[in-house]
C-alpha positions as a Markdown table, in Angstrom:
| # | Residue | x | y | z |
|---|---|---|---|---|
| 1 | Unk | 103.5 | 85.2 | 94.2 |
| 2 | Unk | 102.9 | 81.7 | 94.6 |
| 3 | Unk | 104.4 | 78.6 | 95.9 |
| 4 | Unk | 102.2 | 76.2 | 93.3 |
| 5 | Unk | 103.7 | 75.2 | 89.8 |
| 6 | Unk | 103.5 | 77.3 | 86.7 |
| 7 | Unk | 100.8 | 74.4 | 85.7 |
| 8 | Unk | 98.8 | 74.7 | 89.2 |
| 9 | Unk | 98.3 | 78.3 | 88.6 |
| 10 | Unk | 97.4 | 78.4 | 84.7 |
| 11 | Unk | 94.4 | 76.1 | 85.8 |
| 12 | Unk | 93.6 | 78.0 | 88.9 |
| 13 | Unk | 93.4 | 81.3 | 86.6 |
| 14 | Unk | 91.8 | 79.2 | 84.1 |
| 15 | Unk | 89.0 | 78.4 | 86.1 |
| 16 | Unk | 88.2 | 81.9 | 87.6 |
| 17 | Unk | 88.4 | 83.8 | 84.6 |
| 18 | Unk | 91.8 | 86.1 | 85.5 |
| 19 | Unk | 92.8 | 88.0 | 83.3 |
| 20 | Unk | 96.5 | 89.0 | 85.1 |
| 21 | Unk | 99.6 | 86.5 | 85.2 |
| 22 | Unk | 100.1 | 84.6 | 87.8 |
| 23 | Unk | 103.9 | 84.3 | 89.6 |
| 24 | Unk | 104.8 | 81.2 | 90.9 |
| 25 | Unk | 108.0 | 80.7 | 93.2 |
| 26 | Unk | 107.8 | 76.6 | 93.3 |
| 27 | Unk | 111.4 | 76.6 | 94.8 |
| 28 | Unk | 110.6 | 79.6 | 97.5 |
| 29 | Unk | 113.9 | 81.4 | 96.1 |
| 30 | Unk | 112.3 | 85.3 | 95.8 |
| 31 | Unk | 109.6 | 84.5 | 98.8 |
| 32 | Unk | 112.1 | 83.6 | 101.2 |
| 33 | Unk | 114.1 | 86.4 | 99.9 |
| 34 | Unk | 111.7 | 88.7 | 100.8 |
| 35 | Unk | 110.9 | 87.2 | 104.0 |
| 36 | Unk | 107.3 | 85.6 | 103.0 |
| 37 | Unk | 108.6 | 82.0 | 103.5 |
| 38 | Unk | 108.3 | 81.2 | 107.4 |
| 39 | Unk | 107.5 | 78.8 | 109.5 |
| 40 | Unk | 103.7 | 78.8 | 110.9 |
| 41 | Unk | 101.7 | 77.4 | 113.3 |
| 42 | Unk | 98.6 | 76.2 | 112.6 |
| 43 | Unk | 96.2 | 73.7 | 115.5 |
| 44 | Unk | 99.6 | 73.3 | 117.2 |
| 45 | Unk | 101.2 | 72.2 | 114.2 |
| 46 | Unk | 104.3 | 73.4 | 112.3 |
| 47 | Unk | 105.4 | 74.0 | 108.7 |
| 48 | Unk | 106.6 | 76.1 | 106.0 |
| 49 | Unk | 104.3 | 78.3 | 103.9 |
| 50 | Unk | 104.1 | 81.6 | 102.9 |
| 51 | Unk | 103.1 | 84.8 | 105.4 |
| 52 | Unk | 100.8 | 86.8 | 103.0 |
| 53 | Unk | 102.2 | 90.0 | 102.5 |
| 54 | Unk | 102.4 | 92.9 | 100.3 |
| 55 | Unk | 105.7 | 94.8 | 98.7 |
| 56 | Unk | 104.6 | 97.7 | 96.4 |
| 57 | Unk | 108.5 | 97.8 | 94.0 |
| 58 | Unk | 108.4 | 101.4 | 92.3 |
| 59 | Unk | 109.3 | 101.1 | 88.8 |
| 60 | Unk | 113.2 | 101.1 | 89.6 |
| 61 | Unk | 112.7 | 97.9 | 91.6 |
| 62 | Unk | 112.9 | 100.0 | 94.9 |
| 63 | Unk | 110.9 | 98.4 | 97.9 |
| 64 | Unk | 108.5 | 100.9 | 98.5 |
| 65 | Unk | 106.4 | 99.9 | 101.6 |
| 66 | Unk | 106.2 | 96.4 | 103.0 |
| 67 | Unk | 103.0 | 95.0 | 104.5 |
| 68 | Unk | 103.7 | 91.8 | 106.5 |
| 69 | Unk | 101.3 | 89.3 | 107.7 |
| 70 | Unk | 98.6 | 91.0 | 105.6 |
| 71 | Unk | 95.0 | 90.6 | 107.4 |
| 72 | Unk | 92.4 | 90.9 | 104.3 |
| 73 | Unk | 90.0 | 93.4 | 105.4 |
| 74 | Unk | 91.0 | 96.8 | 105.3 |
| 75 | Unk | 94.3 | 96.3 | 103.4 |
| 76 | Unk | 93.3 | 97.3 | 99.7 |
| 77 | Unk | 92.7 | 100.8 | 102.0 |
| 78 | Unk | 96.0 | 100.4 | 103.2 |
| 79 | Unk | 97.4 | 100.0 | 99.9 |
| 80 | Unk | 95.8 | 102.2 | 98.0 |
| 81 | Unk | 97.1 | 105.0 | 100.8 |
| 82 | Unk | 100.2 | 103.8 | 100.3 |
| 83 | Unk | 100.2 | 104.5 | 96.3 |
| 84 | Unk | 98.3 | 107.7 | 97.0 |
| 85 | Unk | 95.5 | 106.6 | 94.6 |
């Protein structure tokens, strides 16, 4: 889910190719929901934006794991665990 408009991310998919929607969340209403809208800390500086994580949601809409402040490498390992794939 992104914080960009529906508009942003239909160029942004446009331009590399995807081939998956794209969620946007322009009003932060389901990120800060689920916790990913925080404030951070960036050269000493602070503002609002969005703490990649990860929610797998079952197909009943269950939370099934939570991975907060997701570092890139090694998490599709983590995920893929989590599914048992």
């Amino acid at each position: 889910m992104s914080a960009d408009s529906p508009e942003k991310l239909a160029k942004f998919r446009n331009k590399h190719g995807l081939n998956f929607p794209l969620a946007s969340d322009a009003d932060h209403k389901t990120l800060e929901a689920y916790g990913a809208w925080q404030e951070k800390t960036l050269y000493g500086k602070k503002s609002m934006g969005i703490v990649r994580s990860t929610y797998i949601i079952d197909p009943q809409g269950k939370v099934k794991a939570v991975f907060p402040r997701v570092k890139v490498d090694g998490h599709i390992q983590q995920v893929l665990a989590a599914l048992k794939l």
